[in-house]
C-alpha positions in Angstrom: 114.8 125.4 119.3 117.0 127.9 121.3 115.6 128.9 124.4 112.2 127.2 124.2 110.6 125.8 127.4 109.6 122.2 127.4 107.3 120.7 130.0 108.5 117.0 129.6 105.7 115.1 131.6 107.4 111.0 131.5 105.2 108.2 132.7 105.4 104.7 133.7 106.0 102.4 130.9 109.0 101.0 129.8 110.1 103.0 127.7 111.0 105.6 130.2 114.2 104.5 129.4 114.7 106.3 126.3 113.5 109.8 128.0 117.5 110.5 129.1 118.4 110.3 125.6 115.6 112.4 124.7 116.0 114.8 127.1 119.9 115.1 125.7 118.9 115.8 122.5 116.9 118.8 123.5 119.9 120.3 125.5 122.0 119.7 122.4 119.7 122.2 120.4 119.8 124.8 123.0 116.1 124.0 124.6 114.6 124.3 128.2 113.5 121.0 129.7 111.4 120.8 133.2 111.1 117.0 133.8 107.5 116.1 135.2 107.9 112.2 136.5 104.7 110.4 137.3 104.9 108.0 140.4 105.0 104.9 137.7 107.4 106.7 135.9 109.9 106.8 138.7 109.6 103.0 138.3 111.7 103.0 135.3 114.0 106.1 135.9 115.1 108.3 138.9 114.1 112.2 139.5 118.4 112.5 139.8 118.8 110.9 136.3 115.7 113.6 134.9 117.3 116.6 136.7 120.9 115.9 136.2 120.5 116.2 132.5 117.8 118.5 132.3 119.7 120.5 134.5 116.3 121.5 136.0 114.4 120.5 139.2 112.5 116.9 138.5 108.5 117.7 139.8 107.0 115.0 141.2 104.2 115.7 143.7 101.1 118.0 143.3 101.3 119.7 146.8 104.9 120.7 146.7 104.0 123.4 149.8 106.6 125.9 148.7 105.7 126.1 145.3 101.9 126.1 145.6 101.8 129.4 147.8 102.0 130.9 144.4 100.3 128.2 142.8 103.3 126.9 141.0 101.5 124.4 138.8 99.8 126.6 137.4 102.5 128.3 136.4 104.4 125.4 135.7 101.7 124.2 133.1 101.7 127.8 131.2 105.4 128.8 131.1 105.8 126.3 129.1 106.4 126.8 124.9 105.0 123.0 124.3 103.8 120.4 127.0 105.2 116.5 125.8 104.3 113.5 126.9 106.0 110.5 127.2 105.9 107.8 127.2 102.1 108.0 127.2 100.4 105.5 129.4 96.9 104.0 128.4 96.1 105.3 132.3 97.6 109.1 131.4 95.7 109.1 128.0 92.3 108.1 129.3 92.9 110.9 131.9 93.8 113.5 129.1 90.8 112.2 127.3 88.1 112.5 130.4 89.5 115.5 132.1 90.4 113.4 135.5 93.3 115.5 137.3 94.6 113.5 140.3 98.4 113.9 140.4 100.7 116.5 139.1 100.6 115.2 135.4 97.3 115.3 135.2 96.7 118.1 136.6 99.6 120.1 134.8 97.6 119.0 131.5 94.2 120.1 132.6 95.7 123.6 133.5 98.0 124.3 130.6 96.9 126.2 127.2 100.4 125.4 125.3 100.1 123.0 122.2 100.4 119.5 123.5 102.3 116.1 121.9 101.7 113.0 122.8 104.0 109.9 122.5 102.0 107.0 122.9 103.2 103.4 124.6 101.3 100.6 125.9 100.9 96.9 124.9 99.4 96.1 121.8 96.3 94.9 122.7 95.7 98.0 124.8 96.6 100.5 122.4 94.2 98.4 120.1 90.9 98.3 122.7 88.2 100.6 121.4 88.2 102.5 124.6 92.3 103.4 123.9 91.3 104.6 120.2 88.3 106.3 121.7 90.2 108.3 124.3 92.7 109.1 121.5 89.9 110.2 118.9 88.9 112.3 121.6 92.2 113.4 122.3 92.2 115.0 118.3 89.3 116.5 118.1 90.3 118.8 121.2 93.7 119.7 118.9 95.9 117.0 121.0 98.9 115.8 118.6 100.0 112.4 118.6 104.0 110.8 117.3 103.6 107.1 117.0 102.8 104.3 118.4 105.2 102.5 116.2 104.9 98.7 115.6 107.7 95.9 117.1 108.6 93.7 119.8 107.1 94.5 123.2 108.5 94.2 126.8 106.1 91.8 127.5 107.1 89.5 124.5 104.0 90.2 122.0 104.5 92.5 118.6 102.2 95.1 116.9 101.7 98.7 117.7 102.6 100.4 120.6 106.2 100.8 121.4 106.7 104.3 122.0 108.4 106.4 119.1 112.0 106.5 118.9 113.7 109.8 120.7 115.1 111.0 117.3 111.2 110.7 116.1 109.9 112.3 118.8 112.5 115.0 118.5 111.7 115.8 115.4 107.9 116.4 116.1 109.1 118.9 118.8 111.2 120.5 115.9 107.9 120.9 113.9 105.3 122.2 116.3 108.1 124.9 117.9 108.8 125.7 114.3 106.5 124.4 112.1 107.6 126.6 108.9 110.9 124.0 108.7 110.5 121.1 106.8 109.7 117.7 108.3 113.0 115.7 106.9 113.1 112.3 108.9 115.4 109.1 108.4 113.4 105.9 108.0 113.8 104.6 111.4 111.9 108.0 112.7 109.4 108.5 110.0 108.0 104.9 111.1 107.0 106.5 114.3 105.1 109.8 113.1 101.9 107.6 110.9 100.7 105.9 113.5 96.6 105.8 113.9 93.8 105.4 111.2 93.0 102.4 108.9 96.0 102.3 107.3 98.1 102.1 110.5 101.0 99.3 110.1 101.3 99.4 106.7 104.1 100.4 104.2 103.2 101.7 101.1 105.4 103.3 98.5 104.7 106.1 96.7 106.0 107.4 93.6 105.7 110.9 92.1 106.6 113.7 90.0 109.1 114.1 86.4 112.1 112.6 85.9 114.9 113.9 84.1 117.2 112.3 81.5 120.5 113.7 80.9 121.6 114.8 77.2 124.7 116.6 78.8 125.6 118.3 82.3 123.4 121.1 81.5 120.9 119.5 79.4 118.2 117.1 80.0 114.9 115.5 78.6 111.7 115.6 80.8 107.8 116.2 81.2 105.5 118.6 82.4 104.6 116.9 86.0 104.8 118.6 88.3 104.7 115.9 91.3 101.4 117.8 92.9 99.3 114.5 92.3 101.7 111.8 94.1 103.1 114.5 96.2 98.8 114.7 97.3 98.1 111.2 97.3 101.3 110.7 100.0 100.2 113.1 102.4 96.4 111.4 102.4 98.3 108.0 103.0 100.1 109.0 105.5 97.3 110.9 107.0 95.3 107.5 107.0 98.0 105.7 109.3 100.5 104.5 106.5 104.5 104.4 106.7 105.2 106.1 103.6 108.7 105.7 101.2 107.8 108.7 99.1 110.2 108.4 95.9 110.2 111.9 93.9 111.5 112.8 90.9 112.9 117.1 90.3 108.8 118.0 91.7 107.9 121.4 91.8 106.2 121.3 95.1 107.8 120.3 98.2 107.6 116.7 99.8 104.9 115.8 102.2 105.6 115.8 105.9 106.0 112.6 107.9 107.0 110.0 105.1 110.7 109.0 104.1 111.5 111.2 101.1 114.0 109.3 98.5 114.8 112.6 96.0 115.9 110.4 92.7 116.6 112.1 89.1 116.2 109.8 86.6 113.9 106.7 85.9 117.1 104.3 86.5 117.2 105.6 90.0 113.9 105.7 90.6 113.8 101.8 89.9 116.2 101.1 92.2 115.3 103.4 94.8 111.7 101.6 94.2 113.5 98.2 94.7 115.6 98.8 97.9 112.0 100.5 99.5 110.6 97.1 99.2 108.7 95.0 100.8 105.4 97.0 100.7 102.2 96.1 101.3 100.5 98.4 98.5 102.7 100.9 96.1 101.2 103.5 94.0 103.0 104.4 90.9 102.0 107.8 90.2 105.7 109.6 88.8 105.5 110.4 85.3 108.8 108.5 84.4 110.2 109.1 81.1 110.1 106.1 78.6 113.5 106.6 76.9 117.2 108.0 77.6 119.9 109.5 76.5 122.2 106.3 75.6 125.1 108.3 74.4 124.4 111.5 76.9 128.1 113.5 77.0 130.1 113.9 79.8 130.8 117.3 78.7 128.3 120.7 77.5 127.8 120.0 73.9 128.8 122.9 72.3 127.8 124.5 68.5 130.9 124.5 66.1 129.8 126.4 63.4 129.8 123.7 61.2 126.1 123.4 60.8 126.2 119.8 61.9 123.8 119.1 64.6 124.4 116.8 67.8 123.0 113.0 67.1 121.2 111.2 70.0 120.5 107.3 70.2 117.7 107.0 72.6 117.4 103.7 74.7 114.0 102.4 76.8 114.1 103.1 80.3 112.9 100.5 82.5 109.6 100.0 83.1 108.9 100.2 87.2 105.4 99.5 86.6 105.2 96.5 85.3 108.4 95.4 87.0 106.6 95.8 90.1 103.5 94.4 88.8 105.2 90.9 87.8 107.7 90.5 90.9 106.9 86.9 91.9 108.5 88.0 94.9 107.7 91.1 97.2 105.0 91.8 94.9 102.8 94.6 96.8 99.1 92.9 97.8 97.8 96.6 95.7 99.7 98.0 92.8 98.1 101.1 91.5 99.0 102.9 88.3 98.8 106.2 86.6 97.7 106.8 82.5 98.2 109.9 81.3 96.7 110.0 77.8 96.4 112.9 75.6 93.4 111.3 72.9 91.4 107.8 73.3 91.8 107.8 77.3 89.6 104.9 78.7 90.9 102.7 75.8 94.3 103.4 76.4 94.2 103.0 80.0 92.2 99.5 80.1 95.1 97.9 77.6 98.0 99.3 80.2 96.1 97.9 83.0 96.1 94.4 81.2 99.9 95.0 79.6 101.3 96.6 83.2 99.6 93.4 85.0 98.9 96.3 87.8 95.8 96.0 90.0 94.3 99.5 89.4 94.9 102.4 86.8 94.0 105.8 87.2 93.8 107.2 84.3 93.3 110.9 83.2 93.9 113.6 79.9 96.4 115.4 80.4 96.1 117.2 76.4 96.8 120.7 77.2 93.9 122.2 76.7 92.9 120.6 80.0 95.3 122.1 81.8 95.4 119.2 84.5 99.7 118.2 83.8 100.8 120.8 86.3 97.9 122.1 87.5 95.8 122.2 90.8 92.8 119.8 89.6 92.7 116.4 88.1 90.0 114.7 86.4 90.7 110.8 87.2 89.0 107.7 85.6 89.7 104.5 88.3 89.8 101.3 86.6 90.4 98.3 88.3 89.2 94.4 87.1 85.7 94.5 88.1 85.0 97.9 86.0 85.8 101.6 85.5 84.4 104.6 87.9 84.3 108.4 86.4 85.5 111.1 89.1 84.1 114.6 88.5 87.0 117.2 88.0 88.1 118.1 91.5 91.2 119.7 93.1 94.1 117.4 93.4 94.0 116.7 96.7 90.4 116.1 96.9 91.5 113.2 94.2 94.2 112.0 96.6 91.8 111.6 99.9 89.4 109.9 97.3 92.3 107.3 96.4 93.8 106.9 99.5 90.4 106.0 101.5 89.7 103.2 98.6 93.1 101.9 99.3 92.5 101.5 102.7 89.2 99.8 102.0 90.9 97.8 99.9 94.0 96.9 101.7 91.5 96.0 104.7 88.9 94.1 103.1 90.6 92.1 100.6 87.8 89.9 99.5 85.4 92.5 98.9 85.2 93.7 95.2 86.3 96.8 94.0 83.0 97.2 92.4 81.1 96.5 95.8 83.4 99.5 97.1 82.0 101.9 95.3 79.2 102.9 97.4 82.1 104.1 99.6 83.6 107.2 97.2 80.2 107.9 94.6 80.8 108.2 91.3 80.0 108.2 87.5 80.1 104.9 86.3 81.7 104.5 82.9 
């Protein structure tokens, strides 16, 4: 972030507060900050405080007379390497949103042609009003970007969404769009900020994916085939729909998703417990190919040939079984547990009896024989089975498969009493 220019445009909510510490985070990383402070803004904090740390003049009025002989807000809007907002009035959004340009902030964001983020932060019920999410649906579809709301206690003493995103979330946004090749690697109490709009907004769900590995010695290890492309897939889509994401991945061959709390785990032991401390959850989707047995005698040292011909003896113990752990917790039981068959002969058959024996809500079941080629490749060809029936997906690419599952979760998770079966209209398919 060294020597990039951020236009910082703060308005008047509450949680103008937090902008000093933002604003010190920036200078820590060897970035550029020009405070813009709305006239509500300067209700909460002073131009001195936004300068002083900045160490750059505060703006604050549109017809600054020495500046605008050479049209300075123009320039001011387009010198800039990214344009943030924040906090993000319901008043400053429906501006954005309808093109209205009546102060400097405004105006500044109807002049400028530099990516901008937008840090949401209102009360809940006006981040919730249609004509909010309309203004911020129009807001996307112009290439807009958006870091929380996030949901908690508000000033004004009721709780849901719209407290603005923490600084170290919003921070971390910045980090992406001025270099978006870096990896998005967030702490929990940031990556609640970043899935913030869509049907799925408010809720935590767990995700699961990839191998795991089970140690013979320090070099040695039994494992599988997955490659984690599936659950890696079906966390992004989640995420994309508005769900805080615990994302807990075995050795994958592909790289987390961006936005949710990556737990990196090894073997199916820490998987359960990483599993356990990520609870509660309203839905969790089981999707890591975890490895039935381990190692019980693994050495702590290489095992090493002798020349004697005799060959090393391993006792094998059952690893346990997160699925149907999580499927029988009388307490913190996810509303939606969703599980993954991977069958090699037999596959509908196979899958119904460890939907019953798991006691999970949904299985989505699929041959993986090699011949398919599906275990660590790009496509999937997924069978959904939950109690009221089974529904055939033609063979699509993996992620096409994820935005399929995601989008019934959320129709799930949001209309409880309606039938899986009735669902169906929603994603077509091949009924079994």
């Amino acid at each position: 972030m060294l020597g990039k220019r951020i236009l910082l445009i703060v308005g008047g909510g509450i949680s103008a507060f937090k902008i000093p510490e933002l604003i010190r985070a920036l200078r820590r990383e060897g970035a550029q900050v020009v405070p813009v402070l709305t006239r509500a803004g300067a209700e909460f904090v002073t131009p001195l405080t936004l300068s002083a740390l900045s160490e750059s003049p505060c703006h604050t009025e549109l017809f600054d007379l020495t500046r605008e002989a050479e049209m300075g807000h123009i320039q001011l809007s387009r010198a800039a390497d990214l344009v943030v907002v924040a906090p993000a009035t319901a008043s400053l959004i429906a501006k954005m949103a309808t093109g209205l340009a009546d102060d400097l902030a405004s105006t500044l964001l109807l002049a400028t042609d530099k990516p901008v983020l937008v840090a949401p932060a209102m009360n809940v019920r006006m981040w919730q009003h249609a004509a909010t999410q309309r203004n911020c649906d129009m807001l996307e579809a112009d290439g807009i970007h958006f870091v929380g709301p996030t949901d908690g206690d508000m000033a004004c003493g009721e709780f849901g969404p719209g407290r603005m995103a923490e600084p170290e979330a919003i921070l971390a946004a910045i980090r992406q769009h001025l270099s978006p090749e870096a990896p998005l690697r967030l702490p929990p109490e940031a990556v609640v900020a970043l899935p913030s709009r869509g049907p799925l907004s408010g809720r935590h769900i767990i995700v699961t994916s990839g191998p795991t590995h089970e140690p013979i010695d320090p070099v040695r290890y039994i494992a599988n085939r997955s490659s984690g492309q599936q659950g890696t897939a079906i966390a992004a889509e989640l995420r994309k729909l508005g769900a805080r994401v615990s994302f807990v991945t075995g050795p994958a061959e592909v790289p987390p998703p961006e936005g949710v709390e990556v737990i990196a785990v090894t073997t199916a032991r820490e998987m359960r417990d990483a599993v356990e401390a990520a609870l509660p959850a309203d839905a969790a989707v089981m999707a890591a190919a975890v490895a039935d047995w381990r190692v019980s005698n693994a050495s702590a040292q290489k095992i090493k040939k002798d020349g004697s011909g005799q060959f090393p003896v391993l006792e094998f113990a059952e690893n346990p079984d997160i699925l149907a752990w999580i499927s029988k917790l009388a307490k913190d039981r996810p509303h939606l547990v969703v599980g993954f068959a991977a069958e090699t002969d037999d596959v509908l058959h196979h899958a119904q009896q460890k939907r019953q024996r798991k006691g999970c809500d949904w299985i989505v079941a699929n041959d993986v024989s090699p011949s398919t080629g599906i275990m660590g490749g790009h496509e999937n060809a997924v069978i959904l089975i939950t109690a009221e029936g089974t529904e055939s997906w033609p063979r699509l690419e993996k992620t096409e498969v994820a935005r399929r599952l995601a989008e019934r979760i959320a129709n799930k998770m949001n209309n409880p009493a309606q039938t899986d079966e009735s669902a169906e209209d929603d994603l077509p398919g091949d009924s079994v």
